[in-house]
C-alpha positions in Angstrom: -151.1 110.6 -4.4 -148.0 110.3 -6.6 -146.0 112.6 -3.9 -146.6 110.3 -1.3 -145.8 107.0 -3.1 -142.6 108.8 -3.8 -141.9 109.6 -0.5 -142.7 106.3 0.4 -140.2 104.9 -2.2 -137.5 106.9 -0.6 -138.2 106.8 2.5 -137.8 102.5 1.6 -134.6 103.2 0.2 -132.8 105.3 3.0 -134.2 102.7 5.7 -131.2 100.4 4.0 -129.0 101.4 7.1 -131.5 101.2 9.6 -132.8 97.6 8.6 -129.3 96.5 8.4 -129.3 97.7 12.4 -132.2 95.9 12.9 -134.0 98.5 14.2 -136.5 101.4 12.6 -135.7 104.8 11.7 -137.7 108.2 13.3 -137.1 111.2 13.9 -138.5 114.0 16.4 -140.2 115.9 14.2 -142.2 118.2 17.3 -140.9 118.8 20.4 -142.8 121.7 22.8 -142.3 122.7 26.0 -145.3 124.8 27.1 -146.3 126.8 30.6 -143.8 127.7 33.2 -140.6 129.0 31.9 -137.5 126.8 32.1 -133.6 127.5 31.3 -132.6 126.0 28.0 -129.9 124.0 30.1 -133.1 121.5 31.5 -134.9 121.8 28.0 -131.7 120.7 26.2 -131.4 117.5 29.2 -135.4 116.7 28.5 -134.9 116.3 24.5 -131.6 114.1 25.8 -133.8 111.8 28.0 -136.4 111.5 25.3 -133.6 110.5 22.7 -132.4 108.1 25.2 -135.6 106.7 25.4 -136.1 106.7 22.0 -133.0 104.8 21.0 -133.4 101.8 23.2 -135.0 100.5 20.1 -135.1 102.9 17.3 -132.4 104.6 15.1 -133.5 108.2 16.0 -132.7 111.3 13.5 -130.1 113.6 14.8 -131.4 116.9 16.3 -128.9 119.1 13.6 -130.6 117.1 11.0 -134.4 117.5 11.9 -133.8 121.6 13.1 -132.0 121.8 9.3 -135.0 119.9 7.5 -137.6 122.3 9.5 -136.0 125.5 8.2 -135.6 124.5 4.6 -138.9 123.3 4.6 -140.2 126.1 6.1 -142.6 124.9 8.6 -141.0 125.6 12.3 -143.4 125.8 15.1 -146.0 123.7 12.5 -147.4 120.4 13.7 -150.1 119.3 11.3 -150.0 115.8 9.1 -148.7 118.5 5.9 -145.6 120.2 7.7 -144.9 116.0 9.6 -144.7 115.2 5.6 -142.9 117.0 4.8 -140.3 117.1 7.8 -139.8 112.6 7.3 -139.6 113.1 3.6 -136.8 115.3 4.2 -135.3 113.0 6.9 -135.9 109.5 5.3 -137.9 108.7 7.9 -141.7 106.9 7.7 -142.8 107.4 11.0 -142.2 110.8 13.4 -142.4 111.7 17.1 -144.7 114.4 18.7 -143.8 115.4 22.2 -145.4 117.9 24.5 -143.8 118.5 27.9 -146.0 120.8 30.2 -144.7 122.4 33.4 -147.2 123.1 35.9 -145.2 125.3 38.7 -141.7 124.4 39.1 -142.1 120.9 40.3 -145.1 119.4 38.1 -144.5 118.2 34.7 -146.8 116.5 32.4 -145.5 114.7 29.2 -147.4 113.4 26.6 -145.8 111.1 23.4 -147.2 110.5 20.3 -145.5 108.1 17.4 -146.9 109.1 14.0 -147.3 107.1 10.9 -147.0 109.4 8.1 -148.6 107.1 6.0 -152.0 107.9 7.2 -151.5 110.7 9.8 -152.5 108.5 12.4 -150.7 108.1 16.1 -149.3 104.3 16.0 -148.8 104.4 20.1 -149.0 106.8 22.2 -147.4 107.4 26.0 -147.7 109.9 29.3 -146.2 110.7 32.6 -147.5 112.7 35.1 -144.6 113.6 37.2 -146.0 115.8 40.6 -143.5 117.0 42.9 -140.4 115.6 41.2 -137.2 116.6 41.0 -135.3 117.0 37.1 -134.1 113.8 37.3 -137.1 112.0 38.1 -138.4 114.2 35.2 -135.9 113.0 33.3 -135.9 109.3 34.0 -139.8 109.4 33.9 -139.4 111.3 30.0 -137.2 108.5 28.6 -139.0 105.8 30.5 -142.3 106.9 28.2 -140.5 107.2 25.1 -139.3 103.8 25.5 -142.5 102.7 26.5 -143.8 103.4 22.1 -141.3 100.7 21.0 -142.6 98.2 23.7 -146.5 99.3 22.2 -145.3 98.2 18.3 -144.1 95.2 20.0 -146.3 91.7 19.7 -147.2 90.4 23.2 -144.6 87.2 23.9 -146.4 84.3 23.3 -148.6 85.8 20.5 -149.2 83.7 17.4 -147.3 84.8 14.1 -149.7 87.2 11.8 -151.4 85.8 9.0 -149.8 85.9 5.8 -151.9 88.3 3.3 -152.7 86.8 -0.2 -149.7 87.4 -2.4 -149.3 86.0 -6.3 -146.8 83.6 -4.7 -148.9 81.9 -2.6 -152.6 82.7 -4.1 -152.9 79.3 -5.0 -153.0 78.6 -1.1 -154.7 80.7 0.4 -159.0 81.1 0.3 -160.3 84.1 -2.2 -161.3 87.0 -0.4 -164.9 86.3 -1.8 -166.9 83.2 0.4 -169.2 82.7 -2.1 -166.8 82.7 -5.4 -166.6 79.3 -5.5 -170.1 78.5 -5.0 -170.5 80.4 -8.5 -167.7 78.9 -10.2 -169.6 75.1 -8.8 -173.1 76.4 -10.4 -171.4 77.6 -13.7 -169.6 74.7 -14.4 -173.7 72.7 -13.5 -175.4 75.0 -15.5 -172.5 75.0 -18.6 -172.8 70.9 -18.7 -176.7 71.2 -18.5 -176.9 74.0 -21.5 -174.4 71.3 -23.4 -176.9 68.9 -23.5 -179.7 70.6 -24.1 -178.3 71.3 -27.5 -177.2 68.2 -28.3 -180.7 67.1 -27.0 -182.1 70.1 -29.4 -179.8 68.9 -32.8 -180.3 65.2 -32.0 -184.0 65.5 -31.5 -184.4 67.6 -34.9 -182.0 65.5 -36.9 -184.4 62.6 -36.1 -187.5 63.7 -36.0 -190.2 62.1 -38.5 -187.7 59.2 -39.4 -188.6 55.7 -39.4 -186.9 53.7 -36.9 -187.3 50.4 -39.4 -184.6 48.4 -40.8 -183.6 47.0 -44.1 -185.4 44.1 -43.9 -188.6 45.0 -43.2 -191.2 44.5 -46.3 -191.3 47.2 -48.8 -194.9 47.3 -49.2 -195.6 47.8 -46.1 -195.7 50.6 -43.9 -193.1 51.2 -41.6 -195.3 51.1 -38.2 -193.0 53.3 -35.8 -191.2 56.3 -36.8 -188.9 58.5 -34.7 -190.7 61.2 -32.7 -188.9 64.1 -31.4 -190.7 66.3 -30.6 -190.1 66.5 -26.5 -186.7 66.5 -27.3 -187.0 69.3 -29.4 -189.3 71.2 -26.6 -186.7 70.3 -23.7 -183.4 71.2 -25.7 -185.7 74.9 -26.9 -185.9 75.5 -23.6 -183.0 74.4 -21.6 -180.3 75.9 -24.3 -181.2 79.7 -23.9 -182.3 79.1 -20.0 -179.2 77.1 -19.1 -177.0 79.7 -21.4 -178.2 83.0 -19.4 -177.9 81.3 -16.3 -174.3 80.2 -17.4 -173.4 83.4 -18.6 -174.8 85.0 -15.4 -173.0 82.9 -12.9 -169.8 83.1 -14.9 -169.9 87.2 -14.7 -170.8 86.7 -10.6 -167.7 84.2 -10.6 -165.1 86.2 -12.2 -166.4 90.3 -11.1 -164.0 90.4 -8.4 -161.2 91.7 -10.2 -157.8 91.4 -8.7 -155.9 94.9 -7.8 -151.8 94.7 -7.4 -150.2 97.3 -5.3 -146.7 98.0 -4.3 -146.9 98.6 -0.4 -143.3 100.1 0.8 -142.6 98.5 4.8 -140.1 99.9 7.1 -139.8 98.4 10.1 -137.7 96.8 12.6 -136.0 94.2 10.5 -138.1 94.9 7.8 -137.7 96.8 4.5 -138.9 95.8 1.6 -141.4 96.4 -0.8 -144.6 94.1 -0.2 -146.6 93.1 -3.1 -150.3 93.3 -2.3 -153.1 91.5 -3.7 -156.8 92.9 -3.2 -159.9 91.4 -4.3 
């Protein structure tokens, strides 16, 4: 977990020249040619077309660069989510390209693009072409025609409202919790706190009084003072109500305040984007 916040870190940090391009930095970390044999002149004009493609709206690694990575790394001809690690962290790069070109005879080729976030090993868009009876520059032209077709997948559709903001210390204060019902407890707390207040002022007022006479100073001596003070319900409603309305504060209170807050520091590279996003979960 620490190796890949790391990786994310610097993978932030080399985006600079990217972002300041406006556009997102990948790299072709897998590039196969599988069935029929062709000469390395046409392989070499395929990975051309697909960097063409590529670059219409991505900064795309240099060949030299990724073919260097590989064999430090030591993972040539490896295409799982460990050796695509391990290939962007030594590139800078966040994001990678899988390709797979398959020639069926000499005039049928089949192509199949992948864009993988490294984050979590998932494709992020994908694109094919099915090319059947073509000639290499229809195979070319249909190549870098899919891999321009991934940027135009990250893309939102024109007309497409803005995303949401997510709930950030800056502007918690304005946006709803996470929790619907949070503020229903915090409502019955604050009911159940005001109701456990008076039942012990009804509890100390009631026992302070009890059994007093309720007579004034001018009343007769000798006689008996006819009413006195009785508190006794009082001192049965405030026994009651202070441990009952207490728990139930106490109780609402805990249901109130359990969803703790969790910060997290959430690199972005994207097109126009790099920064590091400061995340608030409940």
């Amino acid at each position: 977990m620490r190796g890949r916040l790391v990786f994310a870190c610097l993978a932030l940090l080399f985006s600079a020249r990217a972002h300041a391009a406006g556009r997102e930095r990948i790299a072709i970390a897998v590039f196969n040619v599988t069935g029929e044999p062709i000469a390395e002149e046409q392989r070499a004009k395929l990975r051309t077309s697909l960097r063409g493609g590529l670059a219409a709206g991505f900064e795309v690694v240099s060949d030299a660069e990724v073919e260097r990575a590989i064999r430090e790394r030591g993972v040539v001809g490896c295409d799982t989510i460990t050796c695509l690690r391990s290939i962007g962290d030594a590139v800078m790069v966040r994001r990678v390209v899988k390709a797979t070109i398959e020639v069926i005879g000499t005039s049928h080729f089949t192509t199949t693009l992948e864009l993988v976030d490294l984050g979590d090993g998932k494709s992020i868009a994908t694109a094919n072409d099915d090319c059947t009876a073509c000639n290499m520059k229809e195979v070319n032209d249909g190549l870098s025609n899919a891999a321009a077709a991934l940027k135009m997948q990250l893309e939102p559709p024109t007309g497409a409202p803005p995303p949401r903001p997510e709930t950030s210390p800056l502007n918690a204060g304005a946006n709803e919790t996470a929790d619907p019902h949070r503020k229903l407890y915090i409502g019955l707390a604050a009911a159940s706190g005001a109701l456990f207040v008076a039942s012990v002022v009804t509890l100390a007022v009631s026992a302070a009084f009890h059994g007093k006479s309720n007579c004034d100073s001018s009343f007769p001596a000798e006689e008996r003072c006819p009413t006195r003070y009785n508190g006794t319900p009082g001192i049965v409603l405030g026994a009651i109500g202070t441990p009952l309305f207490g728990i139930a504060t106490g109780i609402l209170a805990w249901r109130a305040a359990r969803k703790t807050v969790r910060l997290a520091l959430v690199p972005t590279v994207g097109v126009g984007t790099a920064a590091l996003d400061l995340h608030v979960r409940w």
